[in-house]
C-alpha positions as CSV (number, residue, x, y, z in Angstrom):
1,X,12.6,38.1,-192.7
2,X,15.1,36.6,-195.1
3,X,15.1,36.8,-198.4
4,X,15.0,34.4,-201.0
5,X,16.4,34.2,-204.4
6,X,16.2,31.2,-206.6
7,X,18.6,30.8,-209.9
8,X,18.0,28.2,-212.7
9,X,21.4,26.5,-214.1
10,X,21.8,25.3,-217.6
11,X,21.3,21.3,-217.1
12,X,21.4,21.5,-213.7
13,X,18.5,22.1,-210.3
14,X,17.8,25.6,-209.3
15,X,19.9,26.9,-206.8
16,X,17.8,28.6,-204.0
17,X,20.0,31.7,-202.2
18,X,18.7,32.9,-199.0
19,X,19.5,35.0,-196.3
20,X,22.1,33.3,-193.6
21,X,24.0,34.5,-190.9
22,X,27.4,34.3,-190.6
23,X,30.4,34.9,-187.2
24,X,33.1,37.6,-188.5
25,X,36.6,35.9,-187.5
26,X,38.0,39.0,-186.1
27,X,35.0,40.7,-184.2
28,X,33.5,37.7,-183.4
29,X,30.0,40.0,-184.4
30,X,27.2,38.0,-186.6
31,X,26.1,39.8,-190.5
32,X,24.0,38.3,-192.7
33,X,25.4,36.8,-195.8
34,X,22.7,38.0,-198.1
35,X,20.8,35.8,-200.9
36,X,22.2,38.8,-203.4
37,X,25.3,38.2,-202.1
38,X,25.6,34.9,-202.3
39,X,24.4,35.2,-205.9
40,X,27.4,37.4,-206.4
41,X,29.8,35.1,-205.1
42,X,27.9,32.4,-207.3
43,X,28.2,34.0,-210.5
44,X,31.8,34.8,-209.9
45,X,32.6,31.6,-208.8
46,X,34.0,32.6,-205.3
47,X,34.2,28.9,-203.6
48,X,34.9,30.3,-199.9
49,X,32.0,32.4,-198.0
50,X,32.7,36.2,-196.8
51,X,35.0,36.0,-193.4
52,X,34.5,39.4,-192.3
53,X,31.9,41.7,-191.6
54,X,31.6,44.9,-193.5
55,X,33.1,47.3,-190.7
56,X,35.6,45.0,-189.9
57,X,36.5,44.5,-194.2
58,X,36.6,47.9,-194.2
59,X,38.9,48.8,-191.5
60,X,41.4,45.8,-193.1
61,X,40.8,47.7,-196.4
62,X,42.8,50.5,-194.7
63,X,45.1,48.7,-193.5
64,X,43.6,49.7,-189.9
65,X,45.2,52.4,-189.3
66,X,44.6,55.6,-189.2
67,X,46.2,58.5,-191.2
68,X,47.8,61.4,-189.0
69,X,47.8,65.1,-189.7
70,X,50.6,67.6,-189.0
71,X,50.1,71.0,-188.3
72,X,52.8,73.0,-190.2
73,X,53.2,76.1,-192.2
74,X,53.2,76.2,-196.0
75,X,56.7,77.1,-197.9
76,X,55.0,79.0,-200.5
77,X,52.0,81.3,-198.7
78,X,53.0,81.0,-195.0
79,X,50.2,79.8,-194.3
80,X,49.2,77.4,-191.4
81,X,47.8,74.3,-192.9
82,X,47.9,70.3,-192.2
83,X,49.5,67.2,-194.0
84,X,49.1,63.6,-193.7
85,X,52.6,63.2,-193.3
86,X,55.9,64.3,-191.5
87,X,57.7,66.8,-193.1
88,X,61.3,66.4,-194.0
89,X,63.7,68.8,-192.7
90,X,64.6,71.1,-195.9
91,X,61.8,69.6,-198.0
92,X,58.8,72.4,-198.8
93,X,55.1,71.8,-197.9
94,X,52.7,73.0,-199.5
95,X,49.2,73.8,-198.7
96,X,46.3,72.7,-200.7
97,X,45.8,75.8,-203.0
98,X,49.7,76.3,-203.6
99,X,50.1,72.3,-204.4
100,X,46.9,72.6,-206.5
101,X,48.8,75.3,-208.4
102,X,52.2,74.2,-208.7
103,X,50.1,70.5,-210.1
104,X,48.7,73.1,-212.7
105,X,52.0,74.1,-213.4
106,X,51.8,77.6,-212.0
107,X,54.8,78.6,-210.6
108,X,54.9,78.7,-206.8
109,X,57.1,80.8,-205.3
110,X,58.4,80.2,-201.9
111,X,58.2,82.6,-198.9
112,X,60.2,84.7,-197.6
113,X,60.8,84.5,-193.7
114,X,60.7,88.4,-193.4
115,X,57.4,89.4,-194.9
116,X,54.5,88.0,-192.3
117,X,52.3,86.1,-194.5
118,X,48.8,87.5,-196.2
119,X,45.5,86.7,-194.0
């Protein structure tokens, strides 16, 4: 069932919004262009109607690619823990609580190789 929704303009007809449905560009997959929608892109003025459909919006919103996580241990606790990037060679990672703390400006101090780390 589509939906209607009808807008009176200062010296002008009503417009009348209603449900249509549009072909995403990149998926090739149909999504409705809703009358709310369209009353969106009416009252901000948008000339050009929506291209994409939400998933695929979304997944150009991230850029489309998805983040990785490294597994390494943390310079400050010794603990195992993951990152979402690749660690530099003589640059310290931190886990979440230890980078929480050092943010907080608690000092962190870093581990020493010979004592095996608290569980």
């Amino acid at each position: 069932m589509a939906d209607s929704i009808v807008v009176p303009a200062l010296g002008k007809p009503a417009m009348e919004f209603v449900d249509r449905v549009l072909k995403c560009n990149d998926c090739g997959a149909e999504f409705v262009f809703t009358a709310g929608e369209q009353l969106f892109f009416h009252d901000k003025q948008f000339k050009n109607d929506p291209k994409h459909c939400k998933q695929c919006k979304a997944k150009r919103a991230s850029g489309g690619r998805v983040r990785s996580e490294t597994r390494t241990t943390c310079s400050a606790c010794g603990m195992e823990t993951t990152v979402p990037f690749k660690p530099t060679q003589g640059r310290p990672v931190l886990c979440r609580a230890c980078f929480q703390k050092q943010i907080k400006g608690i000092p962190v101090p870093p581990v020493d190789p010979a004592i095996p780390p608290v569980s």
